[in-house]
Chimera marker file (.cmm) of the C-alpha trace (Angstrom):
<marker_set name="trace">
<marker id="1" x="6.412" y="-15.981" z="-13.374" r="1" g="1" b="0" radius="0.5"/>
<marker id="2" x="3.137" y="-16.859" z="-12.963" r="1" g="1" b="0" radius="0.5"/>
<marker id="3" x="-0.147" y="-14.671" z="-13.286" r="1" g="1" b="0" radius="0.5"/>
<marker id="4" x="-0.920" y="-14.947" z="-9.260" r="1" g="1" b="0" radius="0.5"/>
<marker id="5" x="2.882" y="-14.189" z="-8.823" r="1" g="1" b="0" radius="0.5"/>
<marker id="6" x="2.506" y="-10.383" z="-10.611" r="1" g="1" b="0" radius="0.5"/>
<marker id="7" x="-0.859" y="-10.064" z="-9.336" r="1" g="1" b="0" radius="0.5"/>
<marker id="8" x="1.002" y="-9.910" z="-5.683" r="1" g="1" b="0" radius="0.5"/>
<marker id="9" x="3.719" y="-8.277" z="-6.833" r="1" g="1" b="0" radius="0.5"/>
<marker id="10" x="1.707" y="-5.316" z="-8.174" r="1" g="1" b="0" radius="0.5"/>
<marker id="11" x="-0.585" y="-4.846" z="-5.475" r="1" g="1" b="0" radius="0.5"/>
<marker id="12" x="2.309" y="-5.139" z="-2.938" r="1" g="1" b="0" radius="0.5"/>
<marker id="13" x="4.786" y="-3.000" z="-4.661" r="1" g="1" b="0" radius="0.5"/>
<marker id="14" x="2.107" y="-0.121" z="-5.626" r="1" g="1" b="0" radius="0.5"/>
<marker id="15" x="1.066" y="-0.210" z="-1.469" r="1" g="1" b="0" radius="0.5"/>
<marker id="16" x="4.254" y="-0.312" z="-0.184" r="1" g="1" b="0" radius="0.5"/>
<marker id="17" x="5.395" y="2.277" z="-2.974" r="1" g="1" b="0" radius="0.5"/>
<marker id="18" x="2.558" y="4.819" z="-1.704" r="1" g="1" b="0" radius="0.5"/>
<marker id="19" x="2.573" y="4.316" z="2.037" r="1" g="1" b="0" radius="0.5"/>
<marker id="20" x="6.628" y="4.281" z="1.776" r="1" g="1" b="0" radius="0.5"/>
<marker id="21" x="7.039" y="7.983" z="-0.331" r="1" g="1" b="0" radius="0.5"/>
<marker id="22" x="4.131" y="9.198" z="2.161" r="1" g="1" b="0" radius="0.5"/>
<marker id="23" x="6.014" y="8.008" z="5.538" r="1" g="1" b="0" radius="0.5"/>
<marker id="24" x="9.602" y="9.577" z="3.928" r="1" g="1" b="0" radius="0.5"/>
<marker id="25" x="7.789" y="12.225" z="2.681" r="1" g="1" b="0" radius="0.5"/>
<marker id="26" x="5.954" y="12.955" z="6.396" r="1" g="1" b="0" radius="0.5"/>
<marker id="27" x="3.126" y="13.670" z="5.371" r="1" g="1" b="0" radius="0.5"/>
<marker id="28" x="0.769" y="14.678" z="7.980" r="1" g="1" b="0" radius="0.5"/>
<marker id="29" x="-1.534" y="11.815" z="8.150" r="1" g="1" b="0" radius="0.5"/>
<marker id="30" x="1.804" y="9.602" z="8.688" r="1" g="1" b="0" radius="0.5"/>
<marker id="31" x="3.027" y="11.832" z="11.172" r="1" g="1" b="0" radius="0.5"/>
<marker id="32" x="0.020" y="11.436" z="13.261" r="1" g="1" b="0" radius="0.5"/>
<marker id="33" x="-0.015" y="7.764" z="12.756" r="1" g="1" b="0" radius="0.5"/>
<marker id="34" x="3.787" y="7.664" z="14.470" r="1" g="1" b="0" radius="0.5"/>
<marker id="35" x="2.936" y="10.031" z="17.099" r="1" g="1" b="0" radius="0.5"/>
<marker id="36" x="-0.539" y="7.520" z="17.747" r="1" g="1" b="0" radius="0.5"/>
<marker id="37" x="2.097" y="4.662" z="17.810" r="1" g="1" b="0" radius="0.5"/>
<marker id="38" x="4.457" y="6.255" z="20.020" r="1" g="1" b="0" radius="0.5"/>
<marker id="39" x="7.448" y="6.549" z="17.035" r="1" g="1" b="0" radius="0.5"/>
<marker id="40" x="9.469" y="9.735" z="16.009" r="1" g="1" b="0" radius="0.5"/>
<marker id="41" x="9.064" y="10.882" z="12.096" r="1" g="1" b="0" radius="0.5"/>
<marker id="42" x="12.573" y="9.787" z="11.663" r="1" g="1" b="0" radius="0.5"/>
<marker id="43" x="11.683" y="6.265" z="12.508" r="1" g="1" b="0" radius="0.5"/>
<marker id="44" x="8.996" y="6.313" z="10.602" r="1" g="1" b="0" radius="0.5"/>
<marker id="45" x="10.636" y="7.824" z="7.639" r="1" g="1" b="0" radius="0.5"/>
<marker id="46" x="13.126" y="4.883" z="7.759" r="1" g="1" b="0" radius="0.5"/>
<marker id="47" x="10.362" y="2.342" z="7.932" r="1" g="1" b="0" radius="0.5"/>
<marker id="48" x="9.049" y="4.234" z="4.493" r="1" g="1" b="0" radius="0.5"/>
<marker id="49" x="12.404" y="3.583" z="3.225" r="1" g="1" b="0" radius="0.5"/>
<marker id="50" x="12.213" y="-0.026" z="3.930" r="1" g="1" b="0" radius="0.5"/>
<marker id="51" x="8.867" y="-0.100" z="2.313" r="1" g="1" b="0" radius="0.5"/>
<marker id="52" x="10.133" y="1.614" z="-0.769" r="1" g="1" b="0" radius="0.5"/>
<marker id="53" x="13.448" y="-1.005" z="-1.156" r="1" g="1" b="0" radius="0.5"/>
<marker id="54" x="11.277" y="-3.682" z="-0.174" r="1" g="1" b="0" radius="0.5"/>
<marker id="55" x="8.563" y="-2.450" z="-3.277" r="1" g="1" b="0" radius="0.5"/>
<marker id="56" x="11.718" y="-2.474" z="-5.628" r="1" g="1" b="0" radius="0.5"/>
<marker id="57" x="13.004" y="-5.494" z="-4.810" r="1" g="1" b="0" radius="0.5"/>
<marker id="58" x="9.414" y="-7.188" z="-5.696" r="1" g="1" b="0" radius="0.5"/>
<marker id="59" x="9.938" y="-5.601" z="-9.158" r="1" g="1" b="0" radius="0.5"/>
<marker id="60" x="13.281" y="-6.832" z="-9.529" r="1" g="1" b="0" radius="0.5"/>
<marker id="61" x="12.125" y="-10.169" z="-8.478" r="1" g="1" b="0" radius="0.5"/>
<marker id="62" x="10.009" y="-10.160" z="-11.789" r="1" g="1" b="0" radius="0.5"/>
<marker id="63" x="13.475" y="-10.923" z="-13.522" r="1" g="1" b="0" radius="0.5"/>
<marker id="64" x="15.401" y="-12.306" z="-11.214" r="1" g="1" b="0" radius="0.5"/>
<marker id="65" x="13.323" y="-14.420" z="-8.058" r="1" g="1" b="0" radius="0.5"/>
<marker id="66" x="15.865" y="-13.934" z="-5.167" r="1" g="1" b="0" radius="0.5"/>
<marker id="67" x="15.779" y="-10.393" z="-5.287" r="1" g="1" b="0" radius="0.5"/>
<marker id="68" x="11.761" y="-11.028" z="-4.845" r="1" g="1" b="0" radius="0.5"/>
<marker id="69" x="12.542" y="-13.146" z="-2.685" r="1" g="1" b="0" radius="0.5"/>
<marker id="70" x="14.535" y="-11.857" z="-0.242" r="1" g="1" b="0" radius="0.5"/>
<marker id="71" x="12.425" y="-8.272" z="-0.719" r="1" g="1" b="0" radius="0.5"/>
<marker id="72" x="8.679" y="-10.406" z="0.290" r="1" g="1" b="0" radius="0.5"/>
<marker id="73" x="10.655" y="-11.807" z="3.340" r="1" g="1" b="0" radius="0.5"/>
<marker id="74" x="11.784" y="-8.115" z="4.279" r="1" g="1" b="0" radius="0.5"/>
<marker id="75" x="8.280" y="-7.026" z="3.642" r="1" g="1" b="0" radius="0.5"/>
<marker id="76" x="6.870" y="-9.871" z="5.907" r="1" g="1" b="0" radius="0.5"/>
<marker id="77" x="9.069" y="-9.180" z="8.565" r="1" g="1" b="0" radius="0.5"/>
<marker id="78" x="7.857" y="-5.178" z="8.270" r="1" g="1" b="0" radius="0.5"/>
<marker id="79" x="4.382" y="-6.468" z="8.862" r="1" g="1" b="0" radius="0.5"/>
<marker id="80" x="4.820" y="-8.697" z="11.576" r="1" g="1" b="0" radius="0.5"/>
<marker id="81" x="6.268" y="-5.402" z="13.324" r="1" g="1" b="0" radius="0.5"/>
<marker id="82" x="3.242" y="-3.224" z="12.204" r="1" g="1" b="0" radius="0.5"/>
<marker id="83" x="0.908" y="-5.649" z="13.705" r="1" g="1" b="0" radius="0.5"/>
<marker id="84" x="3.157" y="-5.970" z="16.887" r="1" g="1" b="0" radius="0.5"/>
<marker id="85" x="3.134" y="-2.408" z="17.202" r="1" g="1" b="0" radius="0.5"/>
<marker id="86" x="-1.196" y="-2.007" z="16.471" r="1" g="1" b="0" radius="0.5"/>
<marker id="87" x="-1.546" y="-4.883" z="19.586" r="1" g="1" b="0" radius="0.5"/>
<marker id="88" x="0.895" y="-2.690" z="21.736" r="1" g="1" b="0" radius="0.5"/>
<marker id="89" x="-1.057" y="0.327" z="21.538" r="1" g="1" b="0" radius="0.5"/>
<marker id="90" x="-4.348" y="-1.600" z="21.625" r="1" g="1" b="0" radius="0.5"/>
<marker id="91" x="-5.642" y="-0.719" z="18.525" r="1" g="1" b="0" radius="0.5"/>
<marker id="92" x="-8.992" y="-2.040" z="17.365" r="1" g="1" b="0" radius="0.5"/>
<marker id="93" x="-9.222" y="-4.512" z="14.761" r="1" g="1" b="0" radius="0.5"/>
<marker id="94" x="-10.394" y="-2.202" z="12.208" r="1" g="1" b="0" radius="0.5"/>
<marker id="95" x="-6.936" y="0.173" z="12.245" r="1" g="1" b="0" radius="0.5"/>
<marker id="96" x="-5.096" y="-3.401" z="12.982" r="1" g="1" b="0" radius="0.5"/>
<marker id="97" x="-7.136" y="-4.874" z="9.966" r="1" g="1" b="0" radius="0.5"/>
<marker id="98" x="-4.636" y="-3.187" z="6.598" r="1" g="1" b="0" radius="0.5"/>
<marker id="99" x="-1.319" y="-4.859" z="8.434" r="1" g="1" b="0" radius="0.5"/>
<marker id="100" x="-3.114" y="-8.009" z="8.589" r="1" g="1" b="0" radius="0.5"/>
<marker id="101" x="-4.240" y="-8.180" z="4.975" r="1" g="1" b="0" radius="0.5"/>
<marker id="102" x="-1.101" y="-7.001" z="3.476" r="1" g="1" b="0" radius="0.5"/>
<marker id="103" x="0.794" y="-9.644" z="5.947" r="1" g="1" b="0" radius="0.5"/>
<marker id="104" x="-1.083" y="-12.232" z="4.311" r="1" g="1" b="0" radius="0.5"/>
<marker id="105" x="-0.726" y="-11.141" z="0.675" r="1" g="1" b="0" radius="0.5"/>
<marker id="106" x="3.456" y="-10.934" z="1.516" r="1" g="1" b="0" radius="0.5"/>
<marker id="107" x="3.239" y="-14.741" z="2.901" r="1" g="1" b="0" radius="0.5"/>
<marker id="108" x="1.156" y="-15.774" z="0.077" r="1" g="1" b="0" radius="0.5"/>
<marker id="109" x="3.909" y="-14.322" z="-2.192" r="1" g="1" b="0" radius="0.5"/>
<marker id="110" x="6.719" y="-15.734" z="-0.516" r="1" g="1" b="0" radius="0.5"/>
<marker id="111" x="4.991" y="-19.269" z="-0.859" r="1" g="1" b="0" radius="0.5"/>
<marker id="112" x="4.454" y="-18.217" z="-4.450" r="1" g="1" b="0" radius="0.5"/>
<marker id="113" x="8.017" y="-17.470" z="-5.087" r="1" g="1" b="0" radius="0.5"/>
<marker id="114" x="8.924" y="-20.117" z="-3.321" r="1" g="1" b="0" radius="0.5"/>
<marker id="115" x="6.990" y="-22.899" z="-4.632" r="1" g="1" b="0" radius="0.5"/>
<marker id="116" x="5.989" y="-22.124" z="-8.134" r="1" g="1" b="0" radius="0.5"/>
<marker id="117" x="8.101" y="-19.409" z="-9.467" r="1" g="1" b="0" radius="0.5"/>
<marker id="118" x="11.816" y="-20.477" z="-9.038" r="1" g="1" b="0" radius="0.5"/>
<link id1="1" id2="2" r="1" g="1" b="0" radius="0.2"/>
<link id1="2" id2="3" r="1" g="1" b="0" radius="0.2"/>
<link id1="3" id2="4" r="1" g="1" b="0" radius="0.2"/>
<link id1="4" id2="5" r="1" g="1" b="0" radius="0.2"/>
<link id1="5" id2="6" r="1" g="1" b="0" radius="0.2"/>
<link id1="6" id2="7" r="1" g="1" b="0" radius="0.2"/>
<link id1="7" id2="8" r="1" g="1" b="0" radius="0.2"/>
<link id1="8" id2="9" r="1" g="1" b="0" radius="0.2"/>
<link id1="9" id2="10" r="1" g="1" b="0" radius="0.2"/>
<link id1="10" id2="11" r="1" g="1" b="0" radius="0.2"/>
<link id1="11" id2="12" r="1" g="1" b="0" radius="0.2"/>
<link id1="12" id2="13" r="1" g="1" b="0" radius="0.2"/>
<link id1="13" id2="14" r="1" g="1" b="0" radius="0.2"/>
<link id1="14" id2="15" r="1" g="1" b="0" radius="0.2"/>
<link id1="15" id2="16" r="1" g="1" b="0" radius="0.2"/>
<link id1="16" id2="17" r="1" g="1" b="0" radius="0.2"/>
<link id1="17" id2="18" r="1" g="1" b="0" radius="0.2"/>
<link id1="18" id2="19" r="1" g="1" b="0" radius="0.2"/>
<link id1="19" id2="20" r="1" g="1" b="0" radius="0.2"/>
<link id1="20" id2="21" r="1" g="1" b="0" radius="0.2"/>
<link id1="21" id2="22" r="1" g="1" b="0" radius="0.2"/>
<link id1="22" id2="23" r="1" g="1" b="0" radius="0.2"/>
<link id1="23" id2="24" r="1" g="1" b="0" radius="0.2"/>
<link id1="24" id2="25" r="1" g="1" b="0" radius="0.2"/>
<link id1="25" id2="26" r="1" g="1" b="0" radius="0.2"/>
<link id1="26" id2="27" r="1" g="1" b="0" radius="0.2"/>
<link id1="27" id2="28" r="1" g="1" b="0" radius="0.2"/>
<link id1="28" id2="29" r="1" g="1" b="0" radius="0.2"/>
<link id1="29" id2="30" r="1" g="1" b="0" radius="0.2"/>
<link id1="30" id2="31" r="1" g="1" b="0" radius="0.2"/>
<link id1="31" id2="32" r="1" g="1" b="0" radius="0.2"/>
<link id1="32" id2="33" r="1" g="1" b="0" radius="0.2"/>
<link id1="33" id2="34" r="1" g="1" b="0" radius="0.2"/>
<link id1="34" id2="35" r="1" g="1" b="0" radius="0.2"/>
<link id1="35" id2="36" r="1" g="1" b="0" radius="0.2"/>
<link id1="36" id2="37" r="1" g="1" b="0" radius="0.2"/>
<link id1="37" id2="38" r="1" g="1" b="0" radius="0.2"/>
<link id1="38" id2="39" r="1" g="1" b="0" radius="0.2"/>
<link id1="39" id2="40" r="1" g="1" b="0" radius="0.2"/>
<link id1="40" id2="41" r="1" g="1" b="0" radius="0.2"/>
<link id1="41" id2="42" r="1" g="1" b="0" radius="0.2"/>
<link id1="42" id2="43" r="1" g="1" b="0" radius="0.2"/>
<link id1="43" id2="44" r="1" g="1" b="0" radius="0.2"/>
<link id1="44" id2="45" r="1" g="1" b="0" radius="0.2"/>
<link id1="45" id2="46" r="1" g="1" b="0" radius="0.2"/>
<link id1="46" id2="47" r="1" g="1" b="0" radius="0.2"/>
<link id1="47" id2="48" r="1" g="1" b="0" radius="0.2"/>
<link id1="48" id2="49" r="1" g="1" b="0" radius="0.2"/>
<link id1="49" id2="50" r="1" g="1" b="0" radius="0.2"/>
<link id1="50" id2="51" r="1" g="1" b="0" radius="0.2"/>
<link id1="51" id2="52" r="1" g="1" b="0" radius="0.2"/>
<link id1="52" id2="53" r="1" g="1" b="0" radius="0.2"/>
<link id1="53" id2="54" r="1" g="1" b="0" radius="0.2"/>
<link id1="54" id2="55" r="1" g="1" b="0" radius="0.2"/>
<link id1="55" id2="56" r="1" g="1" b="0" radius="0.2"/>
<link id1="56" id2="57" r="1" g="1" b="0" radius="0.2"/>
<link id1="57" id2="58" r="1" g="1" b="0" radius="0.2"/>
<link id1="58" id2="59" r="1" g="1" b="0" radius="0.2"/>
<link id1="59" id2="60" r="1" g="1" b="0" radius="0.2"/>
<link id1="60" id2="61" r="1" g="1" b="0" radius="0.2"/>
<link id1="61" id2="62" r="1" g="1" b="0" radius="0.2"/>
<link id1="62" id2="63" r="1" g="1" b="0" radius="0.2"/>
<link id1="63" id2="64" r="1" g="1" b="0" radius="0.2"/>
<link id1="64" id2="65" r="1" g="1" b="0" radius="0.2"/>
<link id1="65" id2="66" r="1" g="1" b="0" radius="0.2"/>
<link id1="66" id2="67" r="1" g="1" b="0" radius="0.2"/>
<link id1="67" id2="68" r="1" g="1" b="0" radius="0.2"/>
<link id1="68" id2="69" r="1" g="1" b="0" radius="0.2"/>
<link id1="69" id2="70" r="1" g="1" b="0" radius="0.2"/>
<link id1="70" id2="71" r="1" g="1" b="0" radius="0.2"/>
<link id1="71" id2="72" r="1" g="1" b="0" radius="0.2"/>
<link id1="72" id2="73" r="1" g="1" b="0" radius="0.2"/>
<link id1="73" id2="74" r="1" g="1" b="0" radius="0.2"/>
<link id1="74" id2="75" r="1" g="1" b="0" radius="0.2"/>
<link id1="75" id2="76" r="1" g="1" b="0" radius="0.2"/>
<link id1="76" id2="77" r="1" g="1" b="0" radius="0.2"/>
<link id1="77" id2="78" r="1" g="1" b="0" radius="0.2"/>
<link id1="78" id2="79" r="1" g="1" b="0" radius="0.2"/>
<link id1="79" id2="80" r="1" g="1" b="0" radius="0.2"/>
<link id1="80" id2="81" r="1" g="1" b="0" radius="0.2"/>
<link id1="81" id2="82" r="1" g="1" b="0" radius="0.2"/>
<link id1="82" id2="83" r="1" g="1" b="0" radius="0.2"/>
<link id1="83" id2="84" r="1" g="1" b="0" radius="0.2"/>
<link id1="84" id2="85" r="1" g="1" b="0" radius="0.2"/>
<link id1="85" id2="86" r="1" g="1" b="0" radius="0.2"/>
<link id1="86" id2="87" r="1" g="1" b="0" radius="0.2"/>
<link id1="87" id2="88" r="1" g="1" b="0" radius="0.2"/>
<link id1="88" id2="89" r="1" g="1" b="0" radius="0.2"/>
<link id1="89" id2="90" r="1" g="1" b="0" radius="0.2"/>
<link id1="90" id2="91" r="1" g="1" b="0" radius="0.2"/>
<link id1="91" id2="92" r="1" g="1" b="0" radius="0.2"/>
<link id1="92" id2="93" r="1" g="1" b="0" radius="0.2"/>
<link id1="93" id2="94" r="1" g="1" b="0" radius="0.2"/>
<link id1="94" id2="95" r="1" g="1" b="0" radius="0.2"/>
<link id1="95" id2="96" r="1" g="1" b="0" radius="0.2"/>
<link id1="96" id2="97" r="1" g="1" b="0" radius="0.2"/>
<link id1="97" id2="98" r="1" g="1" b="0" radius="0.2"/>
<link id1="98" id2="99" r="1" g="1" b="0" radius="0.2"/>
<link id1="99" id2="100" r="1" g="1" b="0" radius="0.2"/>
<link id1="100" id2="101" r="1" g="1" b="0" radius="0.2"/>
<link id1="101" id2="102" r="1" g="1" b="0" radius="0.2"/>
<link id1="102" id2="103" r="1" g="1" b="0" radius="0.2"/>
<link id1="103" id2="104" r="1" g="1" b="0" radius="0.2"/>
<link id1="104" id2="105" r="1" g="1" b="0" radius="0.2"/>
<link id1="105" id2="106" r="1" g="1" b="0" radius="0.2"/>
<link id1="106" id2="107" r="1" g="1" b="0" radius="0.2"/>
<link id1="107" id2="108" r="1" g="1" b="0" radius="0.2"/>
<link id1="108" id2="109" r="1" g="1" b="0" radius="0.2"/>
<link id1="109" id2="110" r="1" g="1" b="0" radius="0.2"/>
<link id1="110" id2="111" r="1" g="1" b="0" radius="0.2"/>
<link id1="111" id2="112" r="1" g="1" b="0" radius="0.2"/>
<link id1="112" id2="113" r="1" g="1" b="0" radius="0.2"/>
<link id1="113" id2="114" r="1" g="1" b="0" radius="0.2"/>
<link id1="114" id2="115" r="1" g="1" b="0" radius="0.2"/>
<link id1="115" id2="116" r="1" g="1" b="0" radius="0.2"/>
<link id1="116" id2="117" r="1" g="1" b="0" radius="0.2"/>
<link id1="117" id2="118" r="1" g="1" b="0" radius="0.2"/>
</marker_set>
């Protein structure tokens, strides 16, 4: 695996770790986020859950690249929905801005996994 590879993997899997035990734990700054966003806590929670899988499966991936793989496609796919759901309630760029950063680092890792690390 190469260095780039765990560099993504532990930034990913340490965000989506945090934000996924906050979301399934509701904590109150995630429960206002899913009331801002127009989703009930128990959606929310199960997107935390997804988060937390998807953070697992990157750290599986370290020994074994489809679970990686398949986990940074999940995790892609969550992003494309968070920044789907920050145009749909017309957030500004700046609330928008964390989706659209992490979306990038999950691509990059795919392409990673993908290309290099197989």
């Amino acid at each position: 695996m190469s260095i780039p590879t765990i560099t993504l993997t532990v930034l990913l899997a340490a965000q989506f770790t945090v934000f996924g035990i906050l979301k399934l734990a509701a904590a109150k700054q995630m429960r206002d986020r899913a009331a801002h966003v127009g989703m009930t806590v128990t959606t929310y929670r199960m997107i935390g859950a997804l988060e937390v899988a998807g953070a697992a499966g990157l750290v599986i991936g370290t020994v074994w690249w489809p679970a990686g793989l398949a986990a940074g496609i999940g995790l892609v796919l969550l992003m494309v929905g968070a920044i789907a759901t920050h145009l749909r309630v017309h957030d500004k760029l700046s609330a928008a801005a964390p989706a659209i950063v992490t979306f990038f680092l999950a691509v990059g890792y795919v392409a990673l996994v993908l290309t290099v690390d197989r």
